[in-house]
C-alpha positions in Angstrom: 75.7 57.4 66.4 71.8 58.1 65.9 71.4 54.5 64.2 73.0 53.2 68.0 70.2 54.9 69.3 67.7 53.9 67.2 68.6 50.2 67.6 69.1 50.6 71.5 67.0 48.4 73.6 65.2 46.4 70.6 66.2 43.5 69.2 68.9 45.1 66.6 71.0 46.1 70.0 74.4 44.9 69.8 74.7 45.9 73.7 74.1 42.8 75.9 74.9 44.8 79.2 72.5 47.3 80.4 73.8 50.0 82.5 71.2 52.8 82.5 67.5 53.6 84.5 64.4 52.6 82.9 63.5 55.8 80.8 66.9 55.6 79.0 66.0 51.6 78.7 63.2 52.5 76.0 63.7 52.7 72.1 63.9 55.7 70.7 60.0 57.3 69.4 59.3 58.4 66.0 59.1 62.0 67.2 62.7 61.8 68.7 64.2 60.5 65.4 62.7 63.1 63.4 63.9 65.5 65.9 67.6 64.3 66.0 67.3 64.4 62.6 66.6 68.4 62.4 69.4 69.2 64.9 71.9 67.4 62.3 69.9 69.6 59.6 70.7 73.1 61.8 74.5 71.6 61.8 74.6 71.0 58.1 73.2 74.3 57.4 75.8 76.2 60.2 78.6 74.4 58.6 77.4 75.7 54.8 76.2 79.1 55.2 76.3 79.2 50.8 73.7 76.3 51.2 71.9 77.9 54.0 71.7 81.4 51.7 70.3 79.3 48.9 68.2 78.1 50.9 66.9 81.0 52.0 66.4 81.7 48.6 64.4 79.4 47.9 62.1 79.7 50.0 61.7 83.8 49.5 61.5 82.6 45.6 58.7 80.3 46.4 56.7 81.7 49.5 57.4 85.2 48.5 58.4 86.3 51.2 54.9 85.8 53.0 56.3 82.9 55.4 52.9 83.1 57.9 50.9 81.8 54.7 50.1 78.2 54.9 52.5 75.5 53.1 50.6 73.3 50.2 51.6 70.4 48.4 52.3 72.8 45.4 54.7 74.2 47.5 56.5 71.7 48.6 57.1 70.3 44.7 58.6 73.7 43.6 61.1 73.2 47.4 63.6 71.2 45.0 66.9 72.5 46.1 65.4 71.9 49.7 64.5 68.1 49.4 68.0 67.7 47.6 69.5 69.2 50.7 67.5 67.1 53.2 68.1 64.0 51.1 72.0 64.4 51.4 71.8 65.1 54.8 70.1 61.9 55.3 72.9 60.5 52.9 75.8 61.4 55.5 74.0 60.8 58.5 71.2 58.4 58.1 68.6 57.8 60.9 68.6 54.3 59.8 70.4 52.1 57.9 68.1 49.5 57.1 65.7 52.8 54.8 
């Protein structure tokens, strides 16, 4: 469904007829994607509360348990368990299929 939106209005559209006003005429932004892409993150993670605990884990592991400090790159390599998890929610619903 998100790759329909993605593709709407550009030349990838399948749609030939176009029933809609001008702002839904528009491809979707960057900023949208990414967005859509963290509500299907929030589902995931409702769905699989023993993935959203180690998650949560993770993170207290890592940040220890001082989540107002600021995130470095140092951090984000020792996130492992956190990139898996947003790399197989990518794998069931992809924001596009042409990555």
């Amino acid at each position: 469904m998100l790759t329909s939106y993605i593709t709407a209005n550009t030349p990838r559209d399948i749609n030939v007829l176009k029933q809609a006003d001008a702002d839904l005429l528009r491809p979707m932004t960057d900023k949208e994607i990414f967005a859509n892409f963290i509500c299907f993150i929030i589902y995931s993670l409702e769905h699989y509360p023993e993935v959203k605990q180690r998650l949560r884990q993770e993170f207290d592991r890592v940040f220890e348990n001082d989540l107002t400090r600021p995130i470095t790159y140092k951090d984000l390599d020792k996130l492992e368990y956190c990139d898996a998890v947003t790399k197989e929610i990518n794998r069931h619903y992809p924001v596009a299929f042409f990555i």
